[in-house]
C-alpha positions as CSV (number, residue, x, y, z in Angstrom):
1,X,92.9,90.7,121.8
2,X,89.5,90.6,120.1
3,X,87.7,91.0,123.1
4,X,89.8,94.3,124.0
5,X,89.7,95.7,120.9
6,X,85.6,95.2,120.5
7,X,85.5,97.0,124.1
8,X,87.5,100.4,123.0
9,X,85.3,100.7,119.9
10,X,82.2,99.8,122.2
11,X,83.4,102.5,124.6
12,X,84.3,104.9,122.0
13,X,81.0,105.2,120.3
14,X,79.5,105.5,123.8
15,X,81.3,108.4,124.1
16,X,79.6,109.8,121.2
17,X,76.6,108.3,122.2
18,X,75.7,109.8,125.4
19,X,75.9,113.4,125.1
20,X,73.7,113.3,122.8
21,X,71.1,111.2,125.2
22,X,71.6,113.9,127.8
23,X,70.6,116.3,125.4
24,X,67.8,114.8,124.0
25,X,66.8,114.0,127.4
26,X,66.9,117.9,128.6
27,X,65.4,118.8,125.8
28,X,62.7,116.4,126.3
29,X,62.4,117.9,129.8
30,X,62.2,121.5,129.4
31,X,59.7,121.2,126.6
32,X,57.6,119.1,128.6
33,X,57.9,122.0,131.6
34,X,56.5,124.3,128.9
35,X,53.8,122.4,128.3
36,X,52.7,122.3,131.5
37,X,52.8,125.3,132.6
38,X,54.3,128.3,130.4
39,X,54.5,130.9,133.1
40,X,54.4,134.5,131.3
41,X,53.0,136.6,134.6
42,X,56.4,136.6,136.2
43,X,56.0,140.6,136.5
44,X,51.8,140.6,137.5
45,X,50.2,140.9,140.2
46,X,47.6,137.9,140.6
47,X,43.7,139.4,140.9
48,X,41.6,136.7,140.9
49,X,40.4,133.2,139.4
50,X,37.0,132.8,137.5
51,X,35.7,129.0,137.6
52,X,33.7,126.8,135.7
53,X,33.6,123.0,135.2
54,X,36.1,123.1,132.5
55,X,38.7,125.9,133.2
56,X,40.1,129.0,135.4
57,X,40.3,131.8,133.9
58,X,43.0,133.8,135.4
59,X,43.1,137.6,136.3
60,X,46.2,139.5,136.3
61,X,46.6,143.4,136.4
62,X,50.0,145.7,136.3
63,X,48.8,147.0,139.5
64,X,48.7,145.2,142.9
65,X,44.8,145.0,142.7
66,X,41.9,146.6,140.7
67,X,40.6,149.8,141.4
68,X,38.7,152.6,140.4
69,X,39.6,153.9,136.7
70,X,41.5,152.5,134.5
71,X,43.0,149.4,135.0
72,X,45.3,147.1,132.8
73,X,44.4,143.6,132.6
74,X,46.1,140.2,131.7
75,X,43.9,137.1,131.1
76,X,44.9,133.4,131.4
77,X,42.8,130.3,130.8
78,X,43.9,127.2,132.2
79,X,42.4,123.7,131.5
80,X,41.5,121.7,134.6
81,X,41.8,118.8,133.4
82,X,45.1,118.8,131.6
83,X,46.6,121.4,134.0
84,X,47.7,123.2,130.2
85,X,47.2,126.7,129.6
86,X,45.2,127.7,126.3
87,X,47.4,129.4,123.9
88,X,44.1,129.5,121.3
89,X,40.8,131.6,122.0
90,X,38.9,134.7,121.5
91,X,37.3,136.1,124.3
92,X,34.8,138.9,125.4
93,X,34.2,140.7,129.1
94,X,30.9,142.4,130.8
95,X,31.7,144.1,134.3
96,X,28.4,145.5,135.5
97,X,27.7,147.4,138.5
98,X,25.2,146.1,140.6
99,X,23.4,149.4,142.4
100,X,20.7,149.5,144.7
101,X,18.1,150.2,142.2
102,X,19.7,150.2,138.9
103,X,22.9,148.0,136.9
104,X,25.1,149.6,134.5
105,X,28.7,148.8,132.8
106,X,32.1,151.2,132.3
107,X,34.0,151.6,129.4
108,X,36.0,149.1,128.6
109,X,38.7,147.4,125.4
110,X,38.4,144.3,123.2
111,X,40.4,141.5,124.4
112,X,43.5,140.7,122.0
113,X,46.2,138.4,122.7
114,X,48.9,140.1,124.6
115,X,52.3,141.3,122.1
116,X,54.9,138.8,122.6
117,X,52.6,135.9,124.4
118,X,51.2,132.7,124.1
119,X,49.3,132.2,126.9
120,X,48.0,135.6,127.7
121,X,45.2,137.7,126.7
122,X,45.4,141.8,127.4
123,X,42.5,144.4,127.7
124,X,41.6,147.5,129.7
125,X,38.5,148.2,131.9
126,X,38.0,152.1,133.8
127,X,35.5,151.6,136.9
128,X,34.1,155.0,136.8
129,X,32.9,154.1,140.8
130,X,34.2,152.3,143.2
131,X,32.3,149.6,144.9
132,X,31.0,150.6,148.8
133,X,28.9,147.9,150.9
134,X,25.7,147.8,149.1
135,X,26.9,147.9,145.4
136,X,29.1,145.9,144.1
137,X,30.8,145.2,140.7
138,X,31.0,141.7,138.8
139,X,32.3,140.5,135.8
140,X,31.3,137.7,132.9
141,X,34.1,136.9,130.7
142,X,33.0,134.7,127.7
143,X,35.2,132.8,125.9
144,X,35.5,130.8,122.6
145,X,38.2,127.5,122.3
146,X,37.8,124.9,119.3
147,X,34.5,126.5,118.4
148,X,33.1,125.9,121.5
149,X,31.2,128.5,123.9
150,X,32.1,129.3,127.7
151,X,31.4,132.1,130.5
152,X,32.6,133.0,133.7
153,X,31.4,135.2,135.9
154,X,31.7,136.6,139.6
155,X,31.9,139.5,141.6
156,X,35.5,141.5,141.9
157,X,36.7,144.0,144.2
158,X,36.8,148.0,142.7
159,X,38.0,149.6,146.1
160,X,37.9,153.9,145.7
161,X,41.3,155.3,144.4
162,X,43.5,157.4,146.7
163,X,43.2,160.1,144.1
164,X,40.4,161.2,141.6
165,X,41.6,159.8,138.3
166,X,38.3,159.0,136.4
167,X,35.6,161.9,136.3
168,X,31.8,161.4,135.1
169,X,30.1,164.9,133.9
170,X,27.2,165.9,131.7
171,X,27.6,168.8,129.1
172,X,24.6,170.8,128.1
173,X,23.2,168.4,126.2
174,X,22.7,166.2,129.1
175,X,25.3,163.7,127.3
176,X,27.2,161.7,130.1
177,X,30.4,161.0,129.4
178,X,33.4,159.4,131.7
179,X,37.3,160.7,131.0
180,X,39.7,158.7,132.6
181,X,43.8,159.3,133.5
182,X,45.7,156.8,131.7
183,X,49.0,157.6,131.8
184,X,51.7,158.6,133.9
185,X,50.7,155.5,136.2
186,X,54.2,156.5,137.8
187,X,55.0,160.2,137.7
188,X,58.3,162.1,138.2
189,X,59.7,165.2,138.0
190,X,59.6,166.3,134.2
191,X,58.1,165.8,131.1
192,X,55.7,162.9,131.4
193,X,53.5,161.5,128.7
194,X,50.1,162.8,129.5
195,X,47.1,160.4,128.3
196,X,43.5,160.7,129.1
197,X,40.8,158.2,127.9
198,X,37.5,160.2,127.0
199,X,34.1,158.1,126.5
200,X,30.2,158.8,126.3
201,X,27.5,157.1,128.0
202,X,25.8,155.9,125.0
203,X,23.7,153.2,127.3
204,X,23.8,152.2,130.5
205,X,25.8,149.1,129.0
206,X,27.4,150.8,126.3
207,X,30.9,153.4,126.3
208,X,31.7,154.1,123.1
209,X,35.2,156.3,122.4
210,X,34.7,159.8,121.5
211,X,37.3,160.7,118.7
212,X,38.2,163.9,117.3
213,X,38.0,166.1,120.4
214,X,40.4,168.3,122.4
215,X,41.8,168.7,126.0
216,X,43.6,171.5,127.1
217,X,45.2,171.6,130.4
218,X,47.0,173.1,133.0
219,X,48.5,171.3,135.7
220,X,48.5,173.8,139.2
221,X,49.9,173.0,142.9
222,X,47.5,174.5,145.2
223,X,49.8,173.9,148.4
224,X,52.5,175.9,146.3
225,X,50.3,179.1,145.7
226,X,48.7,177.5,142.9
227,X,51.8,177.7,140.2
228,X,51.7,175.9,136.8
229,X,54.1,174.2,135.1
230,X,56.2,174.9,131.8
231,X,56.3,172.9,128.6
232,X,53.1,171.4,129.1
233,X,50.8,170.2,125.5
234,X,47.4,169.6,125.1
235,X,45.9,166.4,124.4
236,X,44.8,165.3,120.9
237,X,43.4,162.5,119.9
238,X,46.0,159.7,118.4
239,X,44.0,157.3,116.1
240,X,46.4,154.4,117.1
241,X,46.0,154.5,120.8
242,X,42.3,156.1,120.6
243,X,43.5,158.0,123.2
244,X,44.2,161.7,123.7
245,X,47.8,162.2,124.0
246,X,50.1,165.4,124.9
247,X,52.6,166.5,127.2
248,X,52.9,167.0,131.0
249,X,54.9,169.3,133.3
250,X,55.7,168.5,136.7
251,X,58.5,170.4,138.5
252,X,58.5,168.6,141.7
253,X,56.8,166.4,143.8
254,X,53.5,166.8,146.0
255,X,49.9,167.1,144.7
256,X,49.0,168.1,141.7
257,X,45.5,169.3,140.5
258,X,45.3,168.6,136.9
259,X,42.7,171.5,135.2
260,X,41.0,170.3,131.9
261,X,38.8,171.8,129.6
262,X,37.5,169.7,126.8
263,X,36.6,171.2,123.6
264,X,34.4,169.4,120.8
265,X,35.3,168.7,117.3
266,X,33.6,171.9,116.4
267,X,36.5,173.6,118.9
268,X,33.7,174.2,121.4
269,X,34.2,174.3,125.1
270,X,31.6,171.9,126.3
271,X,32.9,171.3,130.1
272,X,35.8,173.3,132.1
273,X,37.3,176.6,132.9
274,X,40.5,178.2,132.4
275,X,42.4,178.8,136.1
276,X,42.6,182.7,136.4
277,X,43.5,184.7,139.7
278,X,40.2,184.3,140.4
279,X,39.4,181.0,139.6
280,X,41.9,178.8,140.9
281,X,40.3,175.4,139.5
282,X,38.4,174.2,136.4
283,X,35.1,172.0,137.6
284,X,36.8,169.6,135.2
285,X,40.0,167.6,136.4
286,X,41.9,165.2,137.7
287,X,44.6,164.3,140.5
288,X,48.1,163.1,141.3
289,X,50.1,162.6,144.4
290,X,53.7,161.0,144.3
C-alpha cells in the first residue's frame, strides 16, 4: 500500500515537473539559435562579404545589387571565430574610385545602427559613375569593437543604371556638385514623394550636403508630346532627412524626363531652364521608366 501510494505522488509531481523541463528546455534552445545567428536580412538582398582575419563584414542593399546613385546599404559583422554576429560597434566607410589617372570618393552617410536592429548597421552611398573595364570602385569599411581597431577593404561592383538618376554639373563658379534621385525607388501612377539628394564637390574625397537651397521641377513625357503633370511641389530642403523633399505627379506609366532647376539660398538660378514650347528640356534632370 505504501509502495502504491509513494508511486501516485511520485507520478503526480512528475506531472508538474515535466512541462516545465520542456519549457526550459525550448527556451534554452531558441535563445541559443539567437545567439548564433540572429538573422535580421530576411527582406535583403546579399551584396558582398569583406574579410579579414577576425571577421566578415557583411554587405546588404534594398536593391538586388549596387549601382550607380544612391544606394541603401545594410552592414553586418560576423565573428569568425565564434560564428556570433556583433551587436556592438561604430563604424566608418571610404568607396574610392580608382580612374586611369586620378582617385576620388562620392557622397556618402554616417553609419548608425539600423531602427529596430541588433545586428545591423545602415548607411547610404550615391556612385555618381559607374565602373567600366579600366576604372573600378572599392571600398574600406573601418570598424571599432571593445575599443579595438579594424578595416576591410575590396573592390565592389557599381554597374551604369538603366536610367540617369544621379547628375554631376558645375555652376558658374566652377563649383562641382552631384544631385542624386532618392525617392520614388518604385513609382506609380499618382502622387509620389519626390526626394533628391544635392551635394558639392568640396575635395576629391570630400561631399558635403548643401542645405538651404531650392529645386523646382517639372516632370514632361516626351513620347506623349511633352505634357506635364498636375499637383506637382518643389523640393525644399527638410532639416531631418537633409534631403530636399516635395511632391511628384505622374499620370501614367512610360518615361518620364524629370526637368530641374536648382536655385541658391539667395533664390538664384545657378543650373537649369524652365521647359517652354521652345525648349522642351532643362540641361538639368533626371529620369524614370516603370
Amino acid at each position: 500500500m505504501l509502495c502504491i501510494l509513494f508511486n501516485y505522488k511520485k507520478m503526480k509531481t512528475l506531472k508538474y515537473i515535466l512541462p516545465l523541463l520542456t519549457i526550459l528546455f525550448i527556451s534554452s534552445c531558441v535563445n541559443n539559435d539567437n545567439d548564433i545567428e540572429l538573422d535580421e536580412t530576411t527582406n535583403l538582398n546579399f551584396i558582398k562579404t569583406l574579410s579579414n582575419s577576425n571577421h566578415e563584414v557583411q554587405i546588404f542593399s534594398t536593391k538586388k545589387y549596387l549601382e550607380q546613385g544612391y544606394n541603401n546599404i545594410y552592414l553586418r559583422i560576423k565573428d569568425v571565430e565564434t560564428n556570433t554576429f556583433i551587436k556592438t560597434a561604430s563604424l566608418t566607410w571610404k568607396p574610392v574610385m580608382h580612374m586611369m589617372n586620378k582617385m576620388h570618393s562620392c557622397p556618402k552617410s554616417t553609419i548608425k545602427r539600423a531602427e529596430g536592429k541588433q545586428t545591423l548597421y545602415n548607411g547610404y552611398i550615391i556612385f555618381q559613375m559607374a565602373e567600366n573595364t579600366t576604372e573600378k570602385w572599392d571600398l574600406t569599411i573601418d570598424y571599432t569593437i571593445d575599443n579595438v581597431d579594424y578595416t576591410v577593404k575590396d573592390f565592389i561592383s557599381v554597374p551604369q543604371a538603366a536610367k540617369k538618376n544621379v547628375t554631376v554639373f558645375m555652376d558658374t563658379n566652377n563649383t562641382k556638385y552631384v544631385l542624386a534621385l532618392i525617392n520614388p525607388q518604385e513609382p506609380k501612377v499618382g502622387l509620389n514623394d519626390f526626394k533628391i539628394g544635392l551635394y558639392k564637390m568640396e575635395t576629391m574625397m570630400s561631399f558635403p550636403m548643401v542645405e538651404n537651397y531650392m529645386i523646382k521641377h517639372d516632370p514632361r513625357m516626351p513620347s506623349m508630346g511633352n505634357h506635364t503633370s498636375p499637383n506637382n511641389t518643389d523640393l525644399t530642403f527638410d532639416s531631418g532627412s537633409k534631403m530636399y523633399e516635395g511632391k511628384l505627379s505622374l499620370t501614367m506609366t512610360g518615361y518620364w524626363k524629370l526637368n530641374l532647376m536648382l536655385y541658391n539660398n539667395a533664390n538664384q538660378l545657378i543650373k537649369g531652364e524652365k521647359v517652354t514650347d521652345t525648349n522642351t528640356s532643362s540641361s538639368l534632370f533626371l529620369e524614370l521608366e516603370f
